[in-house]
PDB file with one MODEL, atoms N, CA, C and O in Angstrom:
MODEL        1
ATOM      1  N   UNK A   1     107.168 112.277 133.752  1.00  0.00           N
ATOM      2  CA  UNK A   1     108.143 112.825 132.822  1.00  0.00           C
ATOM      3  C   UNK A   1     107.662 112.597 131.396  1.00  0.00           C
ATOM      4  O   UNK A   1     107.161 111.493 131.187  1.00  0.00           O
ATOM      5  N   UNK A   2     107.724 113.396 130.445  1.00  0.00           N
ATOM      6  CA  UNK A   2     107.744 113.041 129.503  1.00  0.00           C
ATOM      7  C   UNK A   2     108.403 112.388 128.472  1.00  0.00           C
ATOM      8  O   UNK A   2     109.606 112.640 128.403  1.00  0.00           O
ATOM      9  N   UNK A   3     107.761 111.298 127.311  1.00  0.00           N
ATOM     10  CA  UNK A   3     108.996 110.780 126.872  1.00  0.00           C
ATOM     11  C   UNK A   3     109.553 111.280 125.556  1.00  0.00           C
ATOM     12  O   UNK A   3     109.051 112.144 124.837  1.00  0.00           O
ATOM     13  N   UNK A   4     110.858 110.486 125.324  1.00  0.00           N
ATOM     14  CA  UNK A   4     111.819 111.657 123.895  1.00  0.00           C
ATOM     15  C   UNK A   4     110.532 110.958 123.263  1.00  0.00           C
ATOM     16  O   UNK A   4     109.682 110.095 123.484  1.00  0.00           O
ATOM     17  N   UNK A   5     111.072 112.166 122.069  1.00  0.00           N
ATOM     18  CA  UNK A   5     110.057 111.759 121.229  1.00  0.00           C
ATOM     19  C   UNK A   5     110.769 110.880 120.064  1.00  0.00           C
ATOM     20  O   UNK A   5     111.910 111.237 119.771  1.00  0.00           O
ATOM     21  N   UNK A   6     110.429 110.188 119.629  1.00  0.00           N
ATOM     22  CA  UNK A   6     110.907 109.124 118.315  1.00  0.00           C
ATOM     23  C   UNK A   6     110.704 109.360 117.156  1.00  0.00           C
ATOM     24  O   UNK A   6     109.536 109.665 116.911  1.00  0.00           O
ATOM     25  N   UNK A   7     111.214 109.346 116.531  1.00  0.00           N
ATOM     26  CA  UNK A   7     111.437 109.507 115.010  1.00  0.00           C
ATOM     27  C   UNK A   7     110.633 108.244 114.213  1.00  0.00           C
ATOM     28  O   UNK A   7     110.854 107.064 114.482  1.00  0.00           O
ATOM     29  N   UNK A   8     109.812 108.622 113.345  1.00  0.00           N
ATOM     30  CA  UNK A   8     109.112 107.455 112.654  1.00  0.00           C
ATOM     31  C   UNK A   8     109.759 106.235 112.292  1.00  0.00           C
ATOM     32  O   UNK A   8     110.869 106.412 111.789  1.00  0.00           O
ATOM     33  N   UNK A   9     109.447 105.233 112.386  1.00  0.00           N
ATOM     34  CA  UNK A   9     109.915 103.668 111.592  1.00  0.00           C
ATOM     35  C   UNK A   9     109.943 104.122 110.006  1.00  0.00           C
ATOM     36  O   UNK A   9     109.106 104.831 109.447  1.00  0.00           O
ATOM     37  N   UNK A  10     110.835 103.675 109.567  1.00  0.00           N
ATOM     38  CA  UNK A  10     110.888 103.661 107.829  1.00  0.00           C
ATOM     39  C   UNK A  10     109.798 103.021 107.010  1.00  0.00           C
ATOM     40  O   UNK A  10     109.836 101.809 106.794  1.00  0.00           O
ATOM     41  N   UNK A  11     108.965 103.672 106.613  1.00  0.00           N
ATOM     42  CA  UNK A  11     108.106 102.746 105.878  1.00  0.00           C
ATOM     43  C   UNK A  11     107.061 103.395 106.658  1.00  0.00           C
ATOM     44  O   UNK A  11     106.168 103.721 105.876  1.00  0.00           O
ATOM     45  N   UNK A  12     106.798 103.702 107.767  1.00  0.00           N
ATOM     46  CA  UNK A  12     105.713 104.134 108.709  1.00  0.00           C
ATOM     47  C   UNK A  12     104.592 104.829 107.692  1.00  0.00           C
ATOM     48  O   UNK A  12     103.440 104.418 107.554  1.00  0.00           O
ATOM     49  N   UNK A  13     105.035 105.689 107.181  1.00  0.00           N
ATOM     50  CA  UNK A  13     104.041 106.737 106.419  1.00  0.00           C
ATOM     51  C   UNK A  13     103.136 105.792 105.500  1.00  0.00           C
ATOM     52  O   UNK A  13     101.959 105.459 105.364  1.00  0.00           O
ATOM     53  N   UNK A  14     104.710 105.505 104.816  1.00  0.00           N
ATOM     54  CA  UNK A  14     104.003 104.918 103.393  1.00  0.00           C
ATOM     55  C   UNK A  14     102.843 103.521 103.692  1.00  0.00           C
ATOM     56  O   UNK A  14     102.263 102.994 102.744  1.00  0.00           O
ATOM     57  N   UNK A  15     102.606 102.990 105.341  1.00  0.00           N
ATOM     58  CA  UNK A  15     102.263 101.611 105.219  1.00  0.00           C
ATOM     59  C   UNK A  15     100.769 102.730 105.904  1.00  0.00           C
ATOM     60  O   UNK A  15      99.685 102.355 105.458  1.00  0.00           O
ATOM     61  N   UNK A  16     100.705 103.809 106.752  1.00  0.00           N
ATOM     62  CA  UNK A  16      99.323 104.401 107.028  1.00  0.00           C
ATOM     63  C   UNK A  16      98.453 105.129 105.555  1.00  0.00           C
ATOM     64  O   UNK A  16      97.359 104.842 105.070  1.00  0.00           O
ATOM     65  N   UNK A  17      99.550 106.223 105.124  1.00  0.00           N
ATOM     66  CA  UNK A  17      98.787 106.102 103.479  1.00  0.00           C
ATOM     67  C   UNK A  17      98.036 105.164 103.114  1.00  0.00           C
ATOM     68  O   UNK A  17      96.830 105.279 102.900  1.00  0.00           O
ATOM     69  N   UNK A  18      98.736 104.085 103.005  1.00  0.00           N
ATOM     70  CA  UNK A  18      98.017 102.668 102.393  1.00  0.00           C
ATOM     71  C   UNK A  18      96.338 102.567 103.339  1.00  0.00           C
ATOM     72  O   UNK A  18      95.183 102.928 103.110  1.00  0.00           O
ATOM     73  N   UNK A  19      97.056 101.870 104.443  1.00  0.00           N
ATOM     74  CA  UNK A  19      95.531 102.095 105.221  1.00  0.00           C
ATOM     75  C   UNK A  19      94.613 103.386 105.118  1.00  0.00           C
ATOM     76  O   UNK A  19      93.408 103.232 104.915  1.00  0.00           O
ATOM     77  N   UNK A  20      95.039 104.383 105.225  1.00  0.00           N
ATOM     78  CA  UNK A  20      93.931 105.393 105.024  1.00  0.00           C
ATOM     79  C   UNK A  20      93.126 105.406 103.407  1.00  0.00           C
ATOM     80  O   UNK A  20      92.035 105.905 103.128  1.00  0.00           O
ATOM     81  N   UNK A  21      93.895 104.824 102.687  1.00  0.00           N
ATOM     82  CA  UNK A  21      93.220 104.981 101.102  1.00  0.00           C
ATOM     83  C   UNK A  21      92.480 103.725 101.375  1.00  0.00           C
ATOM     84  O   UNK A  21      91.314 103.994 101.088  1.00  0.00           O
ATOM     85  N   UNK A  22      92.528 102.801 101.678  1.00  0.00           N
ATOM     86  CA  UNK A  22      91.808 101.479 101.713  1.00  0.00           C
ATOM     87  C   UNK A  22      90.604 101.610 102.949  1.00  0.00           C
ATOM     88  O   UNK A  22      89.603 100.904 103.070  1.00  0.00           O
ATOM     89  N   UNK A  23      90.902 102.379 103.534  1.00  0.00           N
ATOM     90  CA  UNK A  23      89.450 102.584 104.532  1.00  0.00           C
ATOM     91  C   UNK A  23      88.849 103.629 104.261  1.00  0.00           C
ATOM     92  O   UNK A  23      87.815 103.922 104.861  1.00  0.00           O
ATOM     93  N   UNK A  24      89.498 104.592 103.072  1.00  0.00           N
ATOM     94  CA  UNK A  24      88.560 105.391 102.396  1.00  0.00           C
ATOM     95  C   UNK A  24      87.721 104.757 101.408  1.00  0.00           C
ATOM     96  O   UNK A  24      86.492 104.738 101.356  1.00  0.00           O
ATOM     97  N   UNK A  25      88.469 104.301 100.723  1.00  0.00           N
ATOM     98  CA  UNK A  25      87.541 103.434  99.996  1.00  0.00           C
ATOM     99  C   UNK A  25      86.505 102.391 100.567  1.00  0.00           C
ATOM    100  O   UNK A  25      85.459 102.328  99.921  1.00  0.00           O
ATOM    101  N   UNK A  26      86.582 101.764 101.395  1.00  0.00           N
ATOM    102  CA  UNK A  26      85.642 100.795 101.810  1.00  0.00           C
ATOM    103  C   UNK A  26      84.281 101.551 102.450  1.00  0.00           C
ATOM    104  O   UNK A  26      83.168 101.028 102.401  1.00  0.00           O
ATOM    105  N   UNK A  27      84.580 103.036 103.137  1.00  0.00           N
ATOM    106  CA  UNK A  27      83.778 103.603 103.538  1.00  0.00           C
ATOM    107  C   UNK A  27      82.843 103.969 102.308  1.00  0.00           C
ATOM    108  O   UNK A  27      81.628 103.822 102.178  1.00  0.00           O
ATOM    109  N   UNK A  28      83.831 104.512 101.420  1.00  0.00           N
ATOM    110  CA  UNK A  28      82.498 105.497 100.127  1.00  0.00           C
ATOM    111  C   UNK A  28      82.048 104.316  99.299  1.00  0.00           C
ATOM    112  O   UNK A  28      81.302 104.317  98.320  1.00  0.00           O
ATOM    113  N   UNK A  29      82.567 103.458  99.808  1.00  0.00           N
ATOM    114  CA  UNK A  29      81.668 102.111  98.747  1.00  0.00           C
ATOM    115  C   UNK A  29      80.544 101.530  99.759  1.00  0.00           C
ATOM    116  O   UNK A  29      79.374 101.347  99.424  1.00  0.00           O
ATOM    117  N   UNK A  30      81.061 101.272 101.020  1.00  0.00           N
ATOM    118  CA  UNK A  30      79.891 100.804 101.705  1.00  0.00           C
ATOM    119  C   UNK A  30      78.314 102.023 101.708  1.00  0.00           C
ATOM    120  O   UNK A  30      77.104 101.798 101.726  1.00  0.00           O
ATOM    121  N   UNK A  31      79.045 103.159 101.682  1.00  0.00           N
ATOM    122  CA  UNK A  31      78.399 103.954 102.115  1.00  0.00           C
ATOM    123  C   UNK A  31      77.370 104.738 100.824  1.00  0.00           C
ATOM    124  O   UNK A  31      76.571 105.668 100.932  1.00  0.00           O
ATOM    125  N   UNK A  32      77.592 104.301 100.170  1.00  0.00           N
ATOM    126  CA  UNK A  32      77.285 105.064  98.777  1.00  0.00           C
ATOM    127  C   UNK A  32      75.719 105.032  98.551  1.00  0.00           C
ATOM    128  O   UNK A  32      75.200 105.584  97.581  1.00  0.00           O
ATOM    129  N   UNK A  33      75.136 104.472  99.340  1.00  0.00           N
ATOM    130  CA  UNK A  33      73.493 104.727  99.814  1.00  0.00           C
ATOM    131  C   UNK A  33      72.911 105.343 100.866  1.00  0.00           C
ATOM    132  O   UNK A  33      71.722 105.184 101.143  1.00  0.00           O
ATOM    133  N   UNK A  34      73.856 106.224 101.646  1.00  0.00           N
ATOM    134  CA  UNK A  34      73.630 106.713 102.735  1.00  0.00           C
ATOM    135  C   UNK A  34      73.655 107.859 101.988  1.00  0.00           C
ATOM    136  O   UNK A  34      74.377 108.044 101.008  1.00  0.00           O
ATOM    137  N   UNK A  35      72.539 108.947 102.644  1.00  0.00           N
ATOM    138  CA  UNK A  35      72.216 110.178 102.121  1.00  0.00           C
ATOM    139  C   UNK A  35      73.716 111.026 101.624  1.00  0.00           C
ATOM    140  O   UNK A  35      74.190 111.161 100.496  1.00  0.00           O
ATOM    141  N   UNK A  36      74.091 111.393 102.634  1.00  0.00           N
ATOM    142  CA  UNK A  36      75.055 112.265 102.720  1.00  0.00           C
ATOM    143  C   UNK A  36      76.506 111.610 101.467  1.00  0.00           C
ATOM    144  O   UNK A  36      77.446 112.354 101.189  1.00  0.00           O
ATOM    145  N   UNK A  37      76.386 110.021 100.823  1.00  0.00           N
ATOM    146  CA  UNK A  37      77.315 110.132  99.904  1.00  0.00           C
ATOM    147  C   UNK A  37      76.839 109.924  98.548  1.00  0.00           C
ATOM    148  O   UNK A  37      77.549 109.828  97.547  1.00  0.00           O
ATOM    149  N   UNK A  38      75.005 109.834  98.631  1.00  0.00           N
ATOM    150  CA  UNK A  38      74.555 109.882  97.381  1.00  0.00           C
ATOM    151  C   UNK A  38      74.835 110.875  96.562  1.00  0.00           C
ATOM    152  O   UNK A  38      74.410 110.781  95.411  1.00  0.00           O
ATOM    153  N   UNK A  39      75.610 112.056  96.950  1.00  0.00           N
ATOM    154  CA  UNK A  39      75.677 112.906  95.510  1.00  0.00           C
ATOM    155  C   UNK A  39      77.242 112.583  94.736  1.00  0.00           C
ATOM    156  O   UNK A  39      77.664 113.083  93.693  1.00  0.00           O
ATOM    157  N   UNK A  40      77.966 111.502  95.700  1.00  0.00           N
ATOM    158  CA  UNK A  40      79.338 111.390  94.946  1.00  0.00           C
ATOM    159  C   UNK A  40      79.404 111.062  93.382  1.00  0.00           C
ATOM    160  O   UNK A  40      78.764 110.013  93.448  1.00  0.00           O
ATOM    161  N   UNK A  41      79.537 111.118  92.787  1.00  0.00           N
ATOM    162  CA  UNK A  41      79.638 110.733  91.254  1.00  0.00           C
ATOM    163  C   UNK A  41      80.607 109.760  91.338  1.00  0.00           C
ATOM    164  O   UNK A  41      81.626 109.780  92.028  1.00  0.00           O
ATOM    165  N   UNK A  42      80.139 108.733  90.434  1.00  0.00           N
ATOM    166  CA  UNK A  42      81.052 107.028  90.437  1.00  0.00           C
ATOM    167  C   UNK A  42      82.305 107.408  90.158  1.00  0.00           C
ATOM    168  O   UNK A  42      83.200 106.696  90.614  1.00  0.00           O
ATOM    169  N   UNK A  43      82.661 108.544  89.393  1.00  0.00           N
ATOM    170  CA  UNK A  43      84.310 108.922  89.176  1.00  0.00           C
ATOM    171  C   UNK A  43      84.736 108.811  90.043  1.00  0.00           C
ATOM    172  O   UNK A  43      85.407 107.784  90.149  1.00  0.00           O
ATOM    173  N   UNK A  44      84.689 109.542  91.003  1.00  0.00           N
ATOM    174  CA  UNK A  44      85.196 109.710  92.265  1.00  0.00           C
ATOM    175  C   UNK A  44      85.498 108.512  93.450  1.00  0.00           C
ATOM    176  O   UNK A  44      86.307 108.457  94.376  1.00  0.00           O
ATOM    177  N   UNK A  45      84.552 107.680  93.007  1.00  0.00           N
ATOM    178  CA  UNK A  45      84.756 106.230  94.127  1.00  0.00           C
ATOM    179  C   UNK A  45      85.931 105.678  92.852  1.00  0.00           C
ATOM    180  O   UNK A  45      86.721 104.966  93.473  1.00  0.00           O
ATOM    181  N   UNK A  46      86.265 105.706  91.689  1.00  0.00           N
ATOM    182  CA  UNK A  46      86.535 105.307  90.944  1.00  0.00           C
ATOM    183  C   UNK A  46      88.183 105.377  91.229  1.00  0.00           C
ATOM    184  O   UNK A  46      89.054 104.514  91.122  1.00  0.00           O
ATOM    185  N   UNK A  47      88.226 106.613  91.591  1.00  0.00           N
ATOM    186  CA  UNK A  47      89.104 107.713  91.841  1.00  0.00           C
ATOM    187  C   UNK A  47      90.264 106.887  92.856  1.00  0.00           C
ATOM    188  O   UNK A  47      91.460 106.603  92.797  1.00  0.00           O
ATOM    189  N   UNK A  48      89.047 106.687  93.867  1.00  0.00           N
ATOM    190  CA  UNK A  48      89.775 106.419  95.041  1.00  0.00           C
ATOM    191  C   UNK A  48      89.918 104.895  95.176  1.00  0.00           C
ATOM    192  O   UNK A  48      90.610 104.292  95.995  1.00  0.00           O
ATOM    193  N   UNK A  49      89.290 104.493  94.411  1.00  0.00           N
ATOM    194  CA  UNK A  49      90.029 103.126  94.417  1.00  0.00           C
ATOM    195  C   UNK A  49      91.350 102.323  93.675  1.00  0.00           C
ATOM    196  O   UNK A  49      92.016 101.350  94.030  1.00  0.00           O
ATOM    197  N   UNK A  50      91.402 103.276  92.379  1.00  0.00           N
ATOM    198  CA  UNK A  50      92.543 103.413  92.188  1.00  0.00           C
ATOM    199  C   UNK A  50      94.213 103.986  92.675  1.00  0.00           C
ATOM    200  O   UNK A  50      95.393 103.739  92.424  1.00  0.00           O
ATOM    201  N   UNK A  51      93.247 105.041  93.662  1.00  0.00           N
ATOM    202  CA  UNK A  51      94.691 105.312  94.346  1.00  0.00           C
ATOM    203  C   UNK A  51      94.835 103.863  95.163  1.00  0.00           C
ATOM    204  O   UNK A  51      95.856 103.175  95.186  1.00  0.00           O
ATOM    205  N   UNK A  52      93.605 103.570  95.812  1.00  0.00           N
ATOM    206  CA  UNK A  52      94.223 102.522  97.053  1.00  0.00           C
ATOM    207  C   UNK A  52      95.158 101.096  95.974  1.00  0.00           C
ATOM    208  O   UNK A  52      96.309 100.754  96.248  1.00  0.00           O
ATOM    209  N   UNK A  53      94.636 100.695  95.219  1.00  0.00           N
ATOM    210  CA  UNK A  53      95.697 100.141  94.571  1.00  0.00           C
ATOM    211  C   UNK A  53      96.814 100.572  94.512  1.00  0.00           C
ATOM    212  O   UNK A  53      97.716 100.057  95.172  1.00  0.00           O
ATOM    213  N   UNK A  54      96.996 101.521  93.783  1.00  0.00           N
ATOM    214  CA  UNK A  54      98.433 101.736  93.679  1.00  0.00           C
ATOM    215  C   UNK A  54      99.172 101.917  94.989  1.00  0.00           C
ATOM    216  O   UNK A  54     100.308 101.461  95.124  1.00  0.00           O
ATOM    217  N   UNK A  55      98.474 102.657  96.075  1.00  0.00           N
ATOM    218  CA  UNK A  55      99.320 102.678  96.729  1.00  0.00           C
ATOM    219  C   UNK A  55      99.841 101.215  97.871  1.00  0.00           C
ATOM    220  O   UNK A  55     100.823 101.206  98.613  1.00  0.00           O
ATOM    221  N   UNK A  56      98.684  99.953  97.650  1.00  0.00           N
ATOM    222  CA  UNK A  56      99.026  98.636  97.392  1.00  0.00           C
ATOM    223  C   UNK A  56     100.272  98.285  96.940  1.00  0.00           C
ATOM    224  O   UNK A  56     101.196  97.941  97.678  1.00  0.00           O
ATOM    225  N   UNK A  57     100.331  98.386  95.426  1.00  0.00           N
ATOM    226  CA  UNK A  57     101.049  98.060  94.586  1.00  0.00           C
ATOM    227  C   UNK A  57     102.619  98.545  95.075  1.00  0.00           C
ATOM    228  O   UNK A  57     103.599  97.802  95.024  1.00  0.00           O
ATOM    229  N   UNK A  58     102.631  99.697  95.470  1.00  0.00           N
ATOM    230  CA  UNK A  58     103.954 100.528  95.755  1.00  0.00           C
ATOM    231  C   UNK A  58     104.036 100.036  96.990  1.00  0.00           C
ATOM    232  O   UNK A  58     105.120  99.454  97.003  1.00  0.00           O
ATOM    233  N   UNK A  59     103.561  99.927  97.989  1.00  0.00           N
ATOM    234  CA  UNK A  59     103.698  98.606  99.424  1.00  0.00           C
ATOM    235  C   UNK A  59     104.574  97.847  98.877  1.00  0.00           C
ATOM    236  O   UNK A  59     105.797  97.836  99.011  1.00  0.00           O
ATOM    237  N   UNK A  60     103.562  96.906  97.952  1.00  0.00           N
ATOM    238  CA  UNK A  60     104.486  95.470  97.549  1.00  0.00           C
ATOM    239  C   UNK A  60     105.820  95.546  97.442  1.00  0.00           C
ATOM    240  O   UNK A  60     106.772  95.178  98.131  1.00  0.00           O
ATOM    241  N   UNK A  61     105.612  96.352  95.974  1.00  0.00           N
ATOM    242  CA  UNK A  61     106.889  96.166  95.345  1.00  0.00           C
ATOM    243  C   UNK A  61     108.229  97.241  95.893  1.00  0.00           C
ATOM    244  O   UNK A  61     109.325  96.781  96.214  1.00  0.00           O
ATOM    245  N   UNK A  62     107.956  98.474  95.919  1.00  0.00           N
ATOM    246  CA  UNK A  62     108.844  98.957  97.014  1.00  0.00           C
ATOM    247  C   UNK A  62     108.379  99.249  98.110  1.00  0.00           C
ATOM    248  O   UNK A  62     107.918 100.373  98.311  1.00  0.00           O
ATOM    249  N   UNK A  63     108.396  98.551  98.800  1.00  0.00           N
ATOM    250  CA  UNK A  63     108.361  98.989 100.458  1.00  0.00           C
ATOM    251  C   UNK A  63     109.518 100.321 100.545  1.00  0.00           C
ATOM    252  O   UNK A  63     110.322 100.392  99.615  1.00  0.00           O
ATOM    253  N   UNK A  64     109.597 101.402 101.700  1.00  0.00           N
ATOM    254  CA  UNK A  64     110.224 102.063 101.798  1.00  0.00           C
ATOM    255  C   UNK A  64     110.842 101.356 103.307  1.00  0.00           C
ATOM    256  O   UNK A  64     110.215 101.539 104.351  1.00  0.00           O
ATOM    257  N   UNK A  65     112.226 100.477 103.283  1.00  0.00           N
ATOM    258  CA  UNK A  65     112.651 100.177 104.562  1.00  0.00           C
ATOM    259  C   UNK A  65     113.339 101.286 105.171  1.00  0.00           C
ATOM    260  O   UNK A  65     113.160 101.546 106.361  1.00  0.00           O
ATOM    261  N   UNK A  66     114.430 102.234 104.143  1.00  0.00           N
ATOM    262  CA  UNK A  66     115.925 102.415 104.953  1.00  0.00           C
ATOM    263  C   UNK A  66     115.137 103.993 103.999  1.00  0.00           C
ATOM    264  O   UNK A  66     114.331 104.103 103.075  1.00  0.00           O
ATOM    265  N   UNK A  67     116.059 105.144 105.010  1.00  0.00           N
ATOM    266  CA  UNK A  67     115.542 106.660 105.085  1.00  0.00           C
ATOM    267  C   UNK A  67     116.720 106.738 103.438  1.00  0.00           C
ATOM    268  O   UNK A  67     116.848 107.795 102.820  1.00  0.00           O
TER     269      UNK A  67
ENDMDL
END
């Protein structure tokens, strides 16, 4: 049988955002000598490491608990 389907946990999104910006970043920084990300321009890692902060920062301080 299949099961109901569930409605996300509160906060769900906002806590994978987070992870996906922070393992973007760790990738284009680790990676930034591997052929294929040598043409990134430092803006751009720059870029994305600032989002992953903030979206850190907005974790912290507001968590999203209640819809």
């Amino acid at each position: 049988m299949a099961r109901p389907k569930q409605e996300p946990r509160p906060g769900q999104g906002q806590r994978r955002r987070c992870s996906f910006a922070w393992v973007l970043l760790l990738v284009l920084w680790g990676g930034r000598w591997m052929w294929p990300l040598l043409w990134l321009p430092g803006w751009v890692v720059v870029l994305v490491a600032t989002w992953a902060v903030l979206e850190l920062v907005a974790l912290l301080l507001a968590p999203r608990r209640w819809r």
